[in-house]
C-alpha positions as CSV (number, residue, x, y, z in Angstrom):
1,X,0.8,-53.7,-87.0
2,X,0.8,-50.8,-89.8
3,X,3.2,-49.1,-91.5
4,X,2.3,-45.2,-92.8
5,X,4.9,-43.1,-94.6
6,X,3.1,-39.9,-93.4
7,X,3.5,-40.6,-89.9
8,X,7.0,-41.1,-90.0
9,X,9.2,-39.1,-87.1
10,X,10.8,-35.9,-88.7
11,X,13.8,-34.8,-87.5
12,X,16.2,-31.8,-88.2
13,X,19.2,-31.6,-90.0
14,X,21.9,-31.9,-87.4
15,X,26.0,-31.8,-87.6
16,X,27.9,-34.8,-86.3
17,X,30.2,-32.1,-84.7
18,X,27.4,-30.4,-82.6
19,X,26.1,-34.2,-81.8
20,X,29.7,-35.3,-80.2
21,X,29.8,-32.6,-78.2
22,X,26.8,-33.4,-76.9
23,X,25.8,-36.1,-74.1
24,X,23.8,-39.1,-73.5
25,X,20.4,-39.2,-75.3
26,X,21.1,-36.7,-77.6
27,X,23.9,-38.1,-79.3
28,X,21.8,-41.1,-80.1
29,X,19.7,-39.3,-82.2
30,X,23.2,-38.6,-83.9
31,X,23.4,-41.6,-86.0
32,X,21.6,-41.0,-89.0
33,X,23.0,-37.5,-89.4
34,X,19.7,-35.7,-90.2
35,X,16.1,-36.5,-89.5
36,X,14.6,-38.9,-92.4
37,X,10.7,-38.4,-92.3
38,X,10.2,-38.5,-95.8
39,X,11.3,-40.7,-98.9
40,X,12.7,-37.0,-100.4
41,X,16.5,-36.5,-100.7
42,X,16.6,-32.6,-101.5
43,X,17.1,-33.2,-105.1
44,X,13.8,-32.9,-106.4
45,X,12.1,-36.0,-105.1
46,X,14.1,-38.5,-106.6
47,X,13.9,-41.4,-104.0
48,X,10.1,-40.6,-104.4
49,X,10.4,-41.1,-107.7
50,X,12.7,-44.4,-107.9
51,X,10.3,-46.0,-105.7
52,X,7.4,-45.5,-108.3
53,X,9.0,-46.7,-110.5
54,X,10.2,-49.8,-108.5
55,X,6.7,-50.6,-107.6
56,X,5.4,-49.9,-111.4
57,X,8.2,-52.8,-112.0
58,X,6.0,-54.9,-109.2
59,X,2.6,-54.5,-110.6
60,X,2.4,-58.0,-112.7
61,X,1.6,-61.1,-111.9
62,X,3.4,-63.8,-109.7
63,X,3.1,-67.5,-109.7
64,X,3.1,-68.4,-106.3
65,X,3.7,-71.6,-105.0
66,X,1.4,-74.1,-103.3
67,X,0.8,-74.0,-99.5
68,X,3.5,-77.2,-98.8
69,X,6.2,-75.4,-96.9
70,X,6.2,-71.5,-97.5
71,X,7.2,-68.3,-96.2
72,X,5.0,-65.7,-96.6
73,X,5.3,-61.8,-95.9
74,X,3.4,-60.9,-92.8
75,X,1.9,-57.4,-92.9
76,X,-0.5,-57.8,-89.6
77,X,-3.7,-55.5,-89.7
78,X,-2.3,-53.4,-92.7
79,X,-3.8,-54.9,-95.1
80,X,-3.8,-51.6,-97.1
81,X,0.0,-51.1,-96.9
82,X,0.7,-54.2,-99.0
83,X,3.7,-53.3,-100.7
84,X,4.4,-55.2,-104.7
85,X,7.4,-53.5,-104.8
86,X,9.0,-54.3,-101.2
87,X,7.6,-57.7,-102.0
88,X,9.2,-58.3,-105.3
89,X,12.3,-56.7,-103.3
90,X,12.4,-59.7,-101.2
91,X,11.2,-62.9,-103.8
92,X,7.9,-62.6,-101.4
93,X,4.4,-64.3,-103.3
94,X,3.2,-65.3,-99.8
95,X,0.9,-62.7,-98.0
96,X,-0.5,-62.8,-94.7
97,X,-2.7,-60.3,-92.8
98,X,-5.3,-60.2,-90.2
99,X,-8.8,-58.4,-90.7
100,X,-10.5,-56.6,-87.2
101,X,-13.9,-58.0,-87.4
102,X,-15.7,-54.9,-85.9
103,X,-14.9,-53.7,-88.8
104,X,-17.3,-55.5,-90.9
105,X,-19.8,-53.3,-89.2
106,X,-18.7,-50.3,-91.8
107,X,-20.3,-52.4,-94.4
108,X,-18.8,-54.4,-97.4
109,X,-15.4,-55.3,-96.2
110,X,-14.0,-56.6,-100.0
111,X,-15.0,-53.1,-100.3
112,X,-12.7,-51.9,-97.7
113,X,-9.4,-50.6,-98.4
114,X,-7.7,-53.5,-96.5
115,X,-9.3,-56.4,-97.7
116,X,-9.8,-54.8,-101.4
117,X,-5.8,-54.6,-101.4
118,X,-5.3,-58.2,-100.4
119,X,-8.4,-59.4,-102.6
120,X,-6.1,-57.5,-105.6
121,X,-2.8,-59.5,-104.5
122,X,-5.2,-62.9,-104.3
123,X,-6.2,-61.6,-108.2
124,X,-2.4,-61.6,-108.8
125,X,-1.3,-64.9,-108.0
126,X,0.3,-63.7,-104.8
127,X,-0.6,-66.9,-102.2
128,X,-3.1,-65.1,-99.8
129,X,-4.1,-65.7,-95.9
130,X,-6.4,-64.2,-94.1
131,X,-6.5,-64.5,-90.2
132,X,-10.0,-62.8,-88.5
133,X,-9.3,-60.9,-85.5
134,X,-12.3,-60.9,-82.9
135,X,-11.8,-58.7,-79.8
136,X,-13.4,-59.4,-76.5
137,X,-10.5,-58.7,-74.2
138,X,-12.5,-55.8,-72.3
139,X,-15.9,-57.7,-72.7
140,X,-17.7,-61.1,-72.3
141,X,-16.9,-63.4,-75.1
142,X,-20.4,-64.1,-76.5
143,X,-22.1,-67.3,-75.4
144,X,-23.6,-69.2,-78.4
145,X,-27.3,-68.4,-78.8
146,X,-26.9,-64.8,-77.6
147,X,-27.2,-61.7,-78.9
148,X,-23.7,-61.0,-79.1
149,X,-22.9,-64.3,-81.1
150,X,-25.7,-63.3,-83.1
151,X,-23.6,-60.7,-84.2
152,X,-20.2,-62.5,-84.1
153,X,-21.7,-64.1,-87.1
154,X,-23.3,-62.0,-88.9
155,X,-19.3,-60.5,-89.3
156,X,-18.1,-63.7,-90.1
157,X,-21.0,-64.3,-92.8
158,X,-19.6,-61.1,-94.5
159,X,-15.8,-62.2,-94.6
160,X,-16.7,-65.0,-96.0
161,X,-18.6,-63.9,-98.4
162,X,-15.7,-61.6,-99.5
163,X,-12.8,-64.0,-99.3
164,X,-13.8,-67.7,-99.9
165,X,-12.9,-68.4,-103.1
166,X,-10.6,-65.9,-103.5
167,X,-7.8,-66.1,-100.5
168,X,-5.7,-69.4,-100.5
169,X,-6.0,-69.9,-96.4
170,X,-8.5,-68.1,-93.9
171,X,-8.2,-68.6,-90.3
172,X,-11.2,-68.8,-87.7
173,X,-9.5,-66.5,-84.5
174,X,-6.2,-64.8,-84.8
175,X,-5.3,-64.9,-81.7
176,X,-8.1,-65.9,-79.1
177,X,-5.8,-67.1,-76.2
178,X,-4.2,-63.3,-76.1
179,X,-7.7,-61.5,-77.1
180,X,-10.2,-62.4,-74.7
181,X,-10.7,-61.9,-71.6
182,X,-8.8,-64.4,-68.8
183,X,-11.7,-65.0,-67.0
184,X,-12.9,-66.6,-70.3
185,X,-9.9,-68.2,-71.9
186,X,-9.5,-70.0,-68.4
187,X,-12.9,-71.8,-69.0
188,X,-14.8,-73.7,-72.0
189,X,-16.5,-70.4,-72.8
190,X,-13.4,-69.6,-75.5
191,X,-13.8,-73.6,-76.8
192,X,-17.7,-72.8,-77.3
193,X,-17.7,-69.4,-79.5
194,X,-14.7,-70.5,-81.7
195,X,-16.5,-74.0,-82.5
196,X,-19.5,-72.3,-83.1
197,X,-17.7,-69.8,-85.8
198,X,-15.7,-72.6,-87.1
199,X,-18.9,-74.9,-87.4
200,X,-20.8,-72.0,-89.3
201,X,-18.0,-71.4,-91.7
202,X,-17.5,-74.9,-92.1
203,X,-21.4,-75.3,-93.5
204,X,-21.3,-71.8,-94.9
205,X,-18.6,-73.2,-97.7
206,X,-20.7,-76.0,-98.5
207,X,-23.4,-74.4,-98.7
208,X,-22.0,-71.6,-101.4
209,X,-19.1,-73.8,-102.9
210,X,-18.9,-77.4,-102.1
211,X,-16.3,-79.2,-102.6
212,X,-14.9,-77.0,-105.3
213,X,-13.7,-74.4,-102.9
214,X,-9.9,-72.8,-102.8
215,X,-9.8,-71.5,-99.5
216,X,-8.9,-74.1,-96.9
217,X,-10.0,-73.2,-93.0
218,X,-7.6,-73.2,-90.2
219,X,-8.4,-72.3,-86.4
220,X,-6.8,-69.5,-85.4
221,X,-3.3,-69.3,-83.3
222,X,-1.9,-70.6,-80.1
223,X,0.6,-68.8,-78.1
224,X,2.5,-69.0,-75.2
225,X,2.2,-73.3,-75.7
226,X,6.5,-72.2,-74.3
227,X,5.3,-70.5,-71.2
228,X,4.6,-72.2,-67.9
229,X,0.5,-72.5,-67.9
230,X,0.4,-71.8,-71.3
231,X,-0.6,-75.5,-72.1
232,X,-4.6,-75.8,-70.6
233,X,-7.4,-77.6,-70.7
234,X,-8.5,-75.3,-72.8
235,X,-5.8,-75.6,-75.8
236,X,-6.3,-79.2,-75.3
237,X,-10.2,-78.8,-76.1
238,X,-8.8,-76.5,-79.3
239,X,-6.9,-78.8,-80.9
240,X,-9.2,-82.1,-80.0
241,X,-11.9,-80.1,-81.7
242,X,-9.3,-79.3,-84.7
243,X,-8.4,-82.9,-85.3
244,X,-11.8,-84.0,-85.7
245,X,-13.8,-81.7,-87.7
246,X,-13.2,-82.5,-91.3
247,X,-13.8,-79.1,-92.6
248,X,-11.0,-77.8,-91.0
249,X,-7.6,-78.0,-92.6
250,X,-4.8,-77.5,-89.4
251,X,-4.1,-75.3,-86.8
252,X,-2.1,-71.8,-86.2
253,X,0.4,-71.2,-83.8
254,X,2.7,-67.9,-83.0
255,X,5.7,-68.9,-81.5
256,X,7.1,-65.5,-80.7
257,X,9.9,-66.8,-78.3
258,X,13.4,-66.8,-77.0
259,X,14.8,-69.9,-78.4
260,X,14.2,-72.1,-80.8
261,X,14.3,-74.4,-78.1
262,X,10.9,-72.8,-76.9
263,X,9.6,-72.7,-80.5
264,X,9.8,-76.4,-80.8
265,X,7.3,-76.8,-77.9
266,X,4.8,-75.9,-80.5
267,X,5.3,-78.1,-82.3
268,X,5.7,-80.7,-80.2
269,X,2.5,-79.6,-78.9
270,X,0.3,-79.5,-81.6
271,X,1.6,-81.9,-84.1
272,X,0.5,-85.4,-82.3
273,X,-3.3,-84.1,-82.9
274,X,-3.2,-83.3,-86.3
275,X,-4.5,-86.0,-88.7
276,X,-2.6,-87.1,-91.7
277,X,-4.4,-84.9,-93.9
278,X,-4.1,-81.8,-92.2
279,X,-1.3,-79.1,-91.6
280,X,-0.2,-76.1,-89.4
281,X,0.5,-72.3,-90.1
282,X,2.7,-70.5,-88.2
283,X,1.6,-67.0,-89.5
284,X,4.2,-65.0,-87.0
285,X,7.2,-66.1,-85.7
286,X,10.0,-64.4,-84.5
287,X,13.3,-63.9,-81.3
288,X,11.2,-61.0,-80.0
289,X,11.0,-62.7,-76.2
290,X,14.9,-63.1,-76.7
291,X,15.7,-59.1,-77.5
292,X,13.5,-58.3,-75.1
293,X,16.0,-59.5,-72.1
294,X,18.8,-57.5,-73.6
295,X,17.6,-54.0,-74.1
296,X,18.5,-53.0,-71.1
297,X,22.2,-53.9,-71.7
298,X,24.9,-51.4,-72.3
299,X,25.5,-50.8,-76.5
300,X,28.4,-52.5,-78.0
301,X,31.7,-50.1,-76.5
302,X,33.7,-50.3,-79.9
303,X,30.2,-49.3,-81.7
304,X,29.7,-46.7,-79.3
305,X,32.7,-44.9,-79.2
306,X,32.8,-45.7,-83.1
307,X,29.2,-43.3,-83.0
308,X,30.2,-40.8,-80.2
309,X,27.8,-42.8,-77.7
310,X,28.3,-42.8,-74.6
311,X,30.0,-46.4,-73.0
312,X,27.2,-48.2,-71.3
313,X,24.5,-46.6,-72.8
314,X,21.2,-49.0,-72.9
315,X,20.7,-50.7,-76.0
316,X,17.1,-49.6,-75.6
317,X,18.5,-46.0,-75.9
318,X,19.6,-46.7,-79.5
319,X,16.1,-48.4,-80.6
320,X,15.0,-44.8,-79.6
321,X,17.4,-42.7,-80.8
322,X,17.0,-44.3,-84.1
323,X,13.5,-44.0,-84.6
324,X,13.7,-39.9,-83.7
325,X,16.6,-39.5,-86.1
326,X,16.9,-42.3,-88.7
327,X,19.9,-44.3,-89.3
328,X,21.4,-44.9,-92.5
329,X,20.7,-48.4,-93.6
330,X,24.3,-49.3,-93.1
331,X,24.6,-48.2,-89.6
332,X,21.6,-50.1,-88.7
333,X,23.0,-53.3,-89.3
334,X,26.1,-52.5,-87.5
335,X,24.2,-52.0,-84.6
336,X,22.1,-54.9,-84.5
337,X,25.1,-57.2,-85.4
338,X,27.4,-55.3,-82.7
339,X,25.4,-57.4,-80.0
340,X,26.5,-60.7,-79.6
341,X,22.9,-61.7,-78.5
342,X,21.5,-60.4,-81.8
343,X,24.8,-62.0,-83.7
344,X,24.7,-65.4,-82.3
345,X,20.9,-66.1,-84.2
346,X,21.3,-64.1,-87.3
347,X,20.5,-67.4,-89.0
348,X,17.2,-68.1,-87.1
349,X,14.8,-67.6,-89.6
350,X,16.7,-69.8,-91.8
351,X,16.8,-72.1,-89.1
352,X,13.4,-71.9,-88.0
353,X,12.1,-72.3,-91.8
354,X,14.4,-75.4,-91.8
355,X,12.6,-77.0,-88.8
356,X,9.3,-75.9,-90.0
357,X,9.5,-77.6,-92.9
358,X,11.2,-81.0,-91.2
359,X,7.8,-81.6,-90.0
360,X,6.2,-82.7,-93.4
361,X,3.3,-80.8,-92.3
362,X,4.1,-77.1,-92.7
363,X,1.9,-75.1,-95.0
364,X,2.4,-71.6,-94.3
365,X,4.6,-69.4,-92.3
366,X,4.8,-66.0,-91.5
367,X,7.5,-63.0,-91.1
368,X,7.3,-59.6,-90.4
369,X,8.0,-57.5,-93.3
370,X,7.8,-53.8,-92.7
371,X,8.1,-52.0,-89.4
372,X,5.4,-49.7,-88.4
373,X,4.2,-47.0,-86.1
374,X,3.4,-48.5,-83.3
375,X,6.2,-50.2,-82.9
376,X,8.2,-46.6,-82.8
377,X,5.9,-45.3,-80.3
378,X,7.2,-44.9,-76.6
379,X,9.8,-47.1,-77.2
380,X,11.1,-48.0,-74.0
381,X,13.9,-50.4,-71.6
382,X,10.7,-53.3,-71.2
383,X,8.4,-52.4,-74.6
384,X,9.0,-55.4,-76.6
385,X,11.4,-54.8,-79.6
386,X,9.7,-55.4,-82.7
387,X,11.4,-52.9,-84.2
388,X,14.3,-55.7,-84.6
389,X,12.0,-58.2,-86.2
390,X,11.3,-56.5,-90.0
391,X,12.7,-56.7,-93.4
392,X,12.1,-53.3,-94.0
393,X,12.9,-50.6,-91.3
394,X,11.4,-47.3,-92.5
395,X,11.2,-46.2,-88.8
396,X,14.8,-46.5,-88.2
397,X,16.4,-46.2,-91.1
398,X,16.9,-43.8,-94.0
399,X,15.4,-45.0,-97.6
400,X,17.2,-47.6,-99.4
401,X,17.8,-48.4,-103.0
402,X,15.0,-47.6,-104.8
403,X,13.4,-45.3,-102.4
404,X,12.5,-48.4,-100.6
405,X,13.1,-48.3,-97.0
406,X,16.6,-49.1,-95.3
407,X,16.1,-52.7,-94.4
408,X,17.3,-55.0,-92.3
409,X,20.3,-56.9,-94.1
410,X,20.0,-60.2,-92.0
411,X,16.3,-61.0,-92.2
412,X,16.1,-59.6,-95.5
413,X,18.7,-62.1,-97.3
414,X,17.5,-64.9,-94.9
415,X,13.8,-64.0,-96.4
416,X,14.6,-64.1,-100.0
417,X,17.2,-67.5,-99.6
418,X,14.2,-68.8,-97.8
419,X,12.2,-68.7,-101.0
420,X,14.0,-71.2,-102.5
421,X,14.5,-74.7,-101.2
């Protein structure tokens, strides 16, 4: 998921009287009062300004702690949009990311903005992982031996040759079960190809570093391990294969789910195969599954009528109204905590982290911490509501202190108390 200032929604200056005597729709686009595309507040650039500053403030080093327990600041494929300043915003010195590995085709990737950014973070003292993201989902996965594998390593061999050494974690697969085809993630197929890029990262760092290496290996994620079918022969084969090749250090899993109910399944799941001196990531986690089911009920009436919405307007309405014309950060909040379904889990990270960590065997895990566009576009009653998940909301809110972006008041404090244990 990215995050780019310059493609933020613009929208026009607009009265709240013309907006109340308007219906529907348009009055949703009514709560932030003017459109917010930009980090300007008509006074010369000042919020511009504050947030250089704030991120000059965020340029030294961090100290951060070893991989027993953590919660790290997920920023997705947007590598380049690493943000010191949001971080130091939030106590973050955890950074997660995932690298597309076509892109390795464009040559050096520590030379590429992405990776060079997280590389820099790594040089910091920020905590670093690194998840690698190969796409077949509209092509064969490549059989070991074939031409295609030979290529599926020849990316890999570059990665690895930019990161090991340098980045704290790196995972084989980001997320295989979701991005290959199911005509091979239903077979052995999947099991093959990841073994194979596992077994040649495996020898690649001990061929090049030994023992002496800092970045452990983990396969990449499971999902779904919640959903009926979602536990296969297949997963089984994954984390058999996990357990007993020594060069591997755990296991990811993204429990994006409606319950923590359903995110203990994971665990439940993959902790009897790990051995005693491995551990699991859980590099994204979040309610998502759980909003989903309610944006198609009616807003909050007192918040409504508080806002000049109309009663029984769909909460999904108010996503999209807010990422055409920007809420103020304050109004945001009021909106998510208006619903009692959003209300009744504000402490869920906090929750989550707790039960994480009760395993023992937690190294890293993983929140989302900025929105980004994609997650504003053609926001809709059944498109799932990331837009809920962030820290930072700069595609629904107005900028914060700072010139940060407005944030998310619930996941941000539960991020920075998380920090500490």
């Amino acid at each position: 998921m990215t995050r780019s200032d310059t493609e933020r929604l613009r929208g026009a200056e607009t009265s709240r009287r013309r907006l109340l005597a308007v219906s529907g729709g348009a009055a949703l686009a009514a709560l932030g009062l003017a459109g917010c595309g930009t980090e300007h507040d008509g006074g010369g650039g000042r919020l511009a300004s504050a947030r250089a500053q704030a991120s000059a403030r965020a340029q030294g080093k961090v100290n951060a702690p070893p991989a027993r327990g953590v919660l790290a600041a997920n920023v997705n494929q947007a590598l380049d949009r690493i943000d010191f300043a949001e971080l130091a915003a939030v106590g973050g010195t955890w950074i997660r990311g995932f690298y597309v590995m076509t892109d390795a085709d464009r040559g050096d990737p520590a030379s590429q903005a992405g990776l060079a950014r997280l590389l820099n973070a790594s040089a910091r003292g920020y905590g670093t992982v690194l998840s690698t993201k190969f796409q077949y989902r509209d092509q064969p996965i490549p059989a070991p031996g074939s031409p295609a594998m030979k290529t599926a390593l020849a990316r890999l061999t570059k990665v690895l040759a930019a990161t090991l050494g340098k980045v704290d974690i790196l995972t084989i697969g980001n997320e295989p079960f979701f991005e290959t085809r199911q005509a091979d993630r239903a077979t052995a197929r999947i099991n093959a190809f990841y073994e194979a890029l596992a077994a040649h990262a495996v020898q690649y760092r001990q061929a090049h570093f030994g023992a002496r290496c800092k970045t452990e290996l983990y396969m990449g994620a499971l999902n779904a391990l919640d959903q009926p079918g979602g536990q296969t022969a297949q997963t089984r084969r994954w984390m058999t294969f996990t357990a007993r090749t020594p060069g591997i250090a755990g296991v990811d899993v993204h429990p994006h789910v409606a319950s923590l109910a359903a995110a203990q399944k994971y665990l439940d799941y993959v902790l009897p195969f790990l051995r005693a001196d491995q551990r699991f990531l859980a590099t994204e986690f979040s309610l998502v599954q759980l909003w989903k089911q309610h944006m198609t009920d009616p807003v909050n009436p007192a918040f409504a009528r508080r806002h000049g919405i109309a009663v029984g307007t769909p909460v999904w309405q108010v996503v999209k109204g807010a990422t055409q014309h920007h809420m103020d950060e304050q109004t945001w909040n009021d909106f998510l905590l208006s619903n009692q379904w959003f209300a009744a889990d504000r402490n869920f990270l906090a929750e989550q982290m707790r039960r994480f960590r009760a395993t023992g065997k937690l190294a890293v895990a993983g929140y989302g911490i900025t929105q980004d566009a994609a997650m504003a576009a053609n926001v809709g009653p059944h498109t799932p509501p990331w837009l809920l998940n962030s820290l930072f909301c700069p595609y629904t809110c107005k900028p914060g202190p700072q010139g940060l972006p407005g944030r998310n008041r619930t996941w941000a404090a539960e991020f920075r108390a998380a920090q500490q244990r």
